[in-house]
C-alpha positions in Angstrom: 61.9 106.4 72.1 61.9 106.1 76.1 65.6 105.1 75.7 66.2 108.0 73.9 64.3 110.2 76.4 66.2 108.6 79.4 69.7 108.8 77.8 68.8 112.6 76.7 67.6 112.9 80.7 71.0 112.0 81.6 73.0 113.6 79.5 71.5 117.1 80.0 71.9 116.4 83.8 75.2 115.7 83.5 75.5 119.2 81.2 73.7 121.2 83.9 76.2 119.5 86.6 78.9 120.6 85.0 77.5 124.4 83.8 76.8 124.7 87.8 80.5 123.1 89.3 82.2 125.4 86.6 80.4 128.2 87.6 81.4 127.9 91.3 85.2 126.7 90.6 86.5 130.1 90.5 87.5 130.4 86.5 89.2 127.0 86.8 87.9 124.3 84.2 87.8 121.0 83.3 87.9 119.3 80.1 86.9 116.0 81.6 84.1 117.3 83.6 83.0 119.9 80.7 82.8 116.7 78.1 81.4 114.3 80.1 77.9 114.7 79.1 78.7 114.4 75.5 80.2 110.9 76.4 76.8 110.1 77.4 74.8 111.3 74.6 77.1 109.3 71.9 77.4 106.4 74.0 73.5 106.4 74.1 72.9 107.2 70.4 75.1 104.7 69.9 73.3 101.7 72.0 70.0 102.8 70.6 70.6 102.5 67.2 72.3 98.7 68.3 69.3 97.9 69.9 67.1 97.7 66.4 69.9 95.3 65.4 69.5 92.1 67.8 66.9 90.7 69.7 65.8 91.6 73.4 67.1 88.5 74.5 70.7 89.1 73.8 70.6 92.9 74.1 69.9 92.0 78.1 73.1 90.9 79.7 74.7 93.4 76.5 72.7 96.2 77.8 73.9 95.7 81.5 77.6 95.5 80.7 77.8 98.5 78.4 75.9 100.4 80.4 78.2 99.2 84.1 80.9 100.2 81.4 79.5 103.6 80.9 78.9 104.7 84.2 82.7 104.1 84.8 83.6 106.0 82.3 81.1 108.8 83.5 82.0 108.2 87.2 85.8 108.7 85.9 85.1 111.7 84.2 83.3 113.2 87.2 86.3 112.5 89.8 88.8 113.4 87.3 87.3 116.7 86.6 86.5 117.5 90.0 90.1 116.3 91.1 91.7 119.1 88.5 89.8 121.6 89.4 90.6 121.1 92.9 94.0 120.5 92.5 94.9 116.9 93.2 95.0 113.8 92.0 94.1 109.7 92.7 96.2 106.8 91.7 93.3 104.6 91.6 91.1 106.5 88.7 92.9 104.3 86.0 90.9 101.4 87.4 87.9 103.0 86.0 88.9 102.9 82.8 90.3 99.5 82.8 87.0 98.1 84.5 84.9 100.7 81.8 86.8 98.8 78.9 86.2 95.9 80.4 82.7 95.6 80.8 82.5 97.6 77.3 84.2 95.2 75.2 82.0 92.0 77.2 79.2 93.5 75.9 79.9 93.5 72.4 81.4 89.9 73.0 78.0 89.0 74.4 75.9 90.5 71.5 77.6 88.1 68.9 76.5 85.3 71.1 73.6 82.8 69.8 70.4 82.2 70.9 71.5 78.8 72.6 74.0 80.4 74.8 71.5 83.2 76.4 69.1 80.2 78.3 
Protein backbone atom coordinates (compact mmCIF):
# COMPACT_ATOMS: atom_id res chain seq x y z
CA UNK A 1 0.00 0.00 0.00
CA UNK A 2 2.83 2.63 0.79
CA UNK A 3 4.17 1.84 -2.77
CA UNK A 4 1.06 2.65 -4.11
CA UNK A 5 0.67 5.83 -2.10
CA UNK A 6 4.27 7.00 -3.05
CA UNK A 7 3.83 6.17 -6.80
CA UNK A 8 0.24 7.94 -6.67
CA UNK A 9 2.35 11.03 -4.76
CA UNK A 10 4.39 11.13 -7.76
CA UNK A 11 2.30 10.81 -10.34
CA UNK A 12 -0.16 13.56 -9.25
CA UNK A 13 2.95 15.84 -8.85
CA UNK A 14 3.97 15.32 -12.01
CA UNK A 15 -0.01 16.02 -13.18
CA UNK A 16 -0.03 19.24 -11.26
CA UNK A 17 3.51 20.19 -12.93
CA UNK A 18 2.33 19.97 -15.95
CA UNK A 19 -1.51 21.63 -15.34
CA UNK A 20 0.77 24.64 -13.97
CA UNK A 21 3.77 24.90 -16.97
CA UNK A 22 0.76 24.53 -19.50
CA UNK A 23 -1.06 27.12 -17.98
CA UNK A 24 1.85 29.67 -18.18
CA UNK A 25 3.10 28.49 -21.78
CA UNK A 26 0.95 30.85 -23.55
CA UNK A 27 -1.63 28.20 -25.30
CA UNK A 28 1.34 26.16 -26.48
CA UNK A 29 1.27 22.42 -25.34
CA UNK A 30 3.02 19.46 -24.95
CA UNK A 31 2.19 15.97 -25.47
CA UNK A 32 5.29 14.70 -23.75
CA UNK A 33 4.97 16.92 -20.86
CA UNK A 34 1.01 16.56 -20.71
CA UNK A 35 1.48 12.39 -20.53
CA UNK A 36 4.20 12.18 -18.46
CA UNK A 37 2.42 11.50 -15.32
CA UNK A 38 0.40 8.77 -16.81
CA UNK A 39 3.92 7.10 -17.61
CA UNK A 40 4.32 7.10 -13.94
CA UNK A 41 1.19 5.80 -12.74
CA UNK A 42 1.36 2.65 -15.25
CA UNK A 43 4.85 2.15 -14.74
CA UNK A 44 4.07 1.99 -10.95
CA UNK A 45 0.89 -0.10 -11.18
CA UNK A 46 2.88 -2.16 -13.03
CA UNK A 47 5.99 -2.78 -10.47
CA UNK A 48 3.50 -3.21 -7.73
CA UNK A 49 1.62 -5.80 -8.88
CA UNK A 50 5.45 -7.55 -9.87
CA UNK A 51 6.34 -7.05 -6.47
CA UNK A 52 3.65 -9.84 -5.07
CA UNK A 53 5.38 -12.07 -7.59
CA UNK A 54 9.16 -12.59 -6.37
CA UNK A 55 10.82 -12.36 -3.28
CA UNK A 56 12.33 -9.00 -1.55
CA UNK A 57 15.59 -10.33 -2.15
CA UNK A 58 15.52 -10.20 -5.95
CA UNK A 59 13.03 -7.45 -6.27
CA UNK A 60 16.13 -5.11 -4.62
CA UNK A 61 18.67 -4.59 -7.27
CA UNK A 62 15.19 -5.05 -9.88
CA UNK A 63 13.62 -2.36 -8.06
CA UNK A 64 16.64 0.07 -8.42
CA UNK A 65 17.17 -0.50 -12.06
CA UNK A 66 13.54 -0.14 -13.22
CA UNK A 67 13.03 2.59 -11.20
CA UNK A 68 16.86 4.62 -12.48
CA UNK A 69 15.02 3.47 -15.79
CA UNK A 70 11.89 5.35 -15.00
CA UNK A 71 13.22 8.45 -13.92
CA UNK A 72 14.88 8.67 -17.45
CA UNK A 73 12.13 8.19 -19.05
CA UNK A 74 10.24 10.85 -16.76
CA UNK A 75 13.37 13.21 -16.87
CA UNK A 76 13.07 12.77 -20.80
CA UNK A 77 9.63 13.52 -20.93
CA UNK A 78 10.11 16.65 -18.83
CA UNK A 79 13.04 18.29 -21.05
CA UNK A 80 11.35 17.20 -24.11
CA UNK A 81 8.17 18.85 -23.30
CA UNK A 82 9.63 21.83 -21.89
CA UNK A 83 12.07 22.01 -25.02
CA UNK A 84 8.75 22.11 -27.53
CA UNK A 85 7.04 24.37 -25.85
CA UNK A 86 9.92 26.61 -25.79
CA UNK A 87 10.89 26.06 -29.11
CA UNK A 88 14.08 24.15 -29.39
CA UNK A 89 15.54 21.18 -29.25
CA UNK A 90 18.75 18.81 -27.74
CA UNK A 91 20.66 16.20 -29.55
CA UNK A 92 21.49 14.47 -26.40
CA UNK A 93 17.66 13.57 -25.19
CA UNK A 94 17.94 10.23 -27.11
CA UNK A 95 20.39 9.11 -24.47
CA UNK A 96 17.70 9.07 -22.05
CA UNK A 97 15.84 6.70 -23.69
CA UNK A 98 18.60 4.45 -24.61
CA UNK A 99 19.99 4.52 -20.81
CA UNK A 100 15.90 4.30 -19.72
CA UNK A 101 15.72 1.00 -21.82
CA UNK A 102 18.65 -0.02 -20.59
CA UNK A 103 18.34 -0.01 -17.09
CA UNK A 104 14.58 -1.23 -17.77
CA UNK A 105 15.28 -4.30 -19.52
CA UNK A 106 18.34 -5.14 -16.55
CA UNK A 107 15.76 -5.23 -14.33
CA UNK A 108 13.59 -7.77 -15.71
CA UNK A 109 16.96 -9.73 -16.51
CA UNK A 110 17.73 -9.49 -12.86
CA UNK A 111 14.21 -10.69 -11.56
CA UNK A 112 14.64 -14.08 -13.41
CA UNK A 113 17.84 -14.51 -11.52
CA UNK A 114 18.10 -17.34 -8.67
CA UNK A 115 18.47 -17.08 -5.20
CA UNK A 116 22.29 -18.07 -5.49
CA UNK A 117 23.20 -15.24 -7.70
CA UNK A 118 21.62 -12.32 -5.38
CA UNK A 119 24.50 -13.18 -2.20
Amino acid sequence: MKKLISYGSISLSLFLFQLVYHHFSHGVSSASLRYAWLIMAGAGLIWWLVGRLFSNKQLRLSSNLYHSGLACFITWCLLSGVLEIAGSDSPYLWLYVLFGSGFICSSLITLGWKEKHMR
